[in-house]
N, C-alpha and C positions, 0 to 999 in steps of 0.2 A: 117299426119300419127301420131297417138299416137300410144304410147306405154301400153304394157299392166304391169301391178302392177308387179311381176315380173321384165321384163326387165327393170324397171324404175329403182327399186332398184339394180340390177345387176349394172346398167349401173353408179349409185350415188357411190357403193362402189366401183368400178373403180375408181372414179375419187377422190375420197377422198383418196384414195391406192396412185394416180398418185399425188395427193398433196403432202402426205407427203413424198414421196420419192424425191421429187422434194425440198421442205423442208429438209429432211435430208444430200442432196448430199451438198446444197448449206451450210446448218450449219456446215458439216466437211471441206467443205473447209474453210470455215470463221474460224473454229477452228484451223486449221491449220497454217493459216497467223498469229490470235493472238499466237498460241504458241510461232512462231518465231520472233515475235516481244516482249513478254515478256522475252523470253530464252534470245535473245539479249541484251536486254535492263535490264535485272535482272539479271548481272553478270555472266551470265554461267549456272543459276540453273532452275533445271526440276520444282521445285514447283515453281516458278516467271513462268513459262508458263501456267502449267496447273492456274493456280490463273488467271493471265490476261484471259486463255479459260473463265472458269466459268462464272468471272464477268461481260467479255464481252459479251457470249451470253446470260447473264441471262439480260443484259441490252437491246438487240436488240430484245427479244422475248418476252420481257414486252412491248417495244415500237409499237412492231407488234400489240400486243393486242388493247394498246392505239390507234391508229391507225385505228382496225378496230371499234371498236368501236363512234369514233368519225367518220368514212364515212357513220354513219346510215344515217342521215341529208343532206345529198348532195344531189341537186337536179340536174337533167340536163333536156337539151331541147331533144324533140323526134326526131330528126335528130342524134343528139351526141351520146342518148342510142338506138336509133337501130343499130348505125354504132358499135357501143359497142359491142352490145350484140353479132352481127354477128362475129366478131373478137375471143371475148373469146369462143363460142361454136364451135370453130375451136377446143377449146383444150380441154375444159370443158363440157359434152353435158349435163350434169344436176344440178350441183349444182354447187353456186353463187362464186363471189369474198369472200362476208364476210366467207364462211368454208374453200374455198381455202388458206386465210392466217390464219385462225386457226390454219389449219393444219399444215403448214408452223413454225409458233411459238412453237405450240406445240413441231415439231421437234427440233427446238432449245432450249428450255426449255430440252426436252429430251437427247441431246447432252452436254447439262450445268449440268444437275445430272450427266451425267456417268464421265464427268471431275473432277464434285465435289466427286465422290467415288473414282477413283482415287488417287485424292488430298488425302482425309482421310487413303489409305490406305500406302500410300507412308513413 
């Protein structure tokens, strides 16, 4: 069955929509453990959390990047990536791993500015 140009794209911004939310939910709560691990650990103060937010997501959505980038090069056997592929098109029906954790970083990059404006207005 293909699909026709349309539904293709309908169905690519879905799943880049279902990335980054998937991406977002995951960076606030990541954000929210470092807050309370910086508040804790930085005497009691709101700016030692949001700081640890920032630096911490801005380190995890760099490493995403690095990350994807270095998986361009992996090879596998055709048993490994059909069992692959059948698994992620359970969740993904059109576009790849590498935009799925783009988007994902993105979101955390995105989460690490609004810490960082925060921080500055504080």
């Amino acid at each position: 069955m293909t699909l026709s140009r349309k539904e293709m794209v309908k169905k690519a911004a879905l799943d880049v929509l279902k990335a980054f939310i998937i991406g977002v939910v995951v960076a606030a709560a990541t954000a929210v453990i470092l807050f309370a691990c910086g508040f804790f650990f930085g005497s009691f103060q709101i700016v030692n959390g949001f700081e640890v937010v920032k630096d911490g997501l801005l380190l995890i959505g760099l490493f995403l990047v690095a990350g994807m980038l270095l998986a361009k090069g992996k090879k596998e056997n055709a048993d490994e990536k059909k069992e692959a592929k059948n698994g992620w098109r359970q969740h993904f029906s059109v576009v790849g791993l590498k935009t799925v954790v783009l988007m994902i970083s993105a979101a955390f990059l995105l989460i690490a500015s609004v810490a960082d404006l925060i921080l500055l207005n504080l």
